[in-house]
PANURO-298178 format. One record per residue (C-alpha): residue in three letters; y negated, z, x negated. Coordinates in steps of 0.05 Angstrom, whole numbers, plus 5000, padded with zeros to 4 digits. Each point is the difference from the previous one (the first is absolute). Layout:
N
alaYZX;...
This chain:
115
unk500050005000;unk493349744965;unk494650545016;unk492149934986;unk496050484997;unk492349884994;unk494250564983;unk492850094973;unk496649785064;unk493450485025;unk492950045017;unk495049674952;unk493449715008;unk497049275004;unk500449794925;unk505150434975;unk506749884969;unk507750245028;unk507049754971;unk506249985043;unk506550154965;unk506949795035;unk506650214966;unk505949685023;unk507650254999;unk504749674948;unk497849414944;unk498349535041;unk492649964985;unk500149434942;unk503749615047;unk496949915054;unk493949735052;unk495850625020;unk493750095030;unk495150465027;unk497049885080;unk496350425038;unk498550115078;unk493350235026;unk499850315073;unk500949495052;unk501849414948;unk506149634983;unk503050224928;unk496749564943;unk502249814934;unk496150244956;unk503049884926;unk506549724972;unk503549954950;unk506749544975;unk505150194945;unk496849524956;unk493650395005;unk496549505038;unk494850315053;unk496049865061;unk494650305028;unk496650045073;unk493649604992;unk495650605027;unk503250494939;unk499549514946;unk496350254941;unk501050715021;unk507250025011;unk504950064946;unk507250045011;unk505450104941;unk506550354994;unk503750404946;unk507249814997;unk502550614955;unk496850505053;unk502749565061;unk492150005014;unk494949615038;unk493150085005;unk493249805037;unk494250094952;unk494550035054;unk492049984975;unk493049935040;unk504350225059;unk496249905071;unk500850255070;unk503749385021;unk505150144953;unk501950575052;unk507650005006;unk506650234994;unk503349604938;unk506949824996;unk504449784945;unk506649585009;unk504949674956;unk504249425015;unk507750144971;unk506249675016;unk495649625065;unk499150605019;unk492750305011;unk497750734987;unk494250465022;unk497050684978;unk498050435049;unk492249814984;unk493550414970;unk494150015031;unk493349804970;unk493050155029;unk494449824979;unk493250185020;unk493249675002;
């Protein structure tokens, strides 16, 4: 059973910086797709950064430039560098990892930001 588990969300203000960590059960980080979304109240779940096993990434256009994703594959890790966070970047964030066609979910962290 593949298990995420994500952390590091919180309150910060306009401008200011968080990173989101997501460990994941078993070696199966260097291997794989994974990706970071998010859901704000009352919207559909959005990608918001991925990532492939070859390193290549993708970003949403409206986190580009602030956004950084990037994983560690000896700590099973992924992460969300976020900077010059602002309100509209309000949301529960997800990660997920696609192993064996099969897709996975943490539980989610929730990020506030205020004006």
């Amino acid at each position: 059973q593949v298990q995420l588990v994500e952390s590091g969300g919180g309150l910060v203000q306009a401008g200011g910086s968080l990173r989101l960590s997501c460990v994941v059960s078993g070696s199966i980080v260097s291997r794989n797709a994974m990706g970071w979304y998010r859901q704000a109240p009352g919207k559909q779940r959005e990608m918001v950064a991925v990532i492939t096993s070859s390193g290549s990434t993708n970003y949403a256009d409206s986190v580009k430039g602030r956004f950084t994703i990037s994983r560690d594959n000896a700590k099973n890790a992924l992460y969300l560098q976020m900077n010059n966070l602002k309100p509209e970047d309000t949301a529960v964030y997800y990660c997920n990892v696609l192993h064996l066609n099969t897709l996975y979910w943490g539980q989610g962290t929730q990020v506030t930001v205020s004006s």
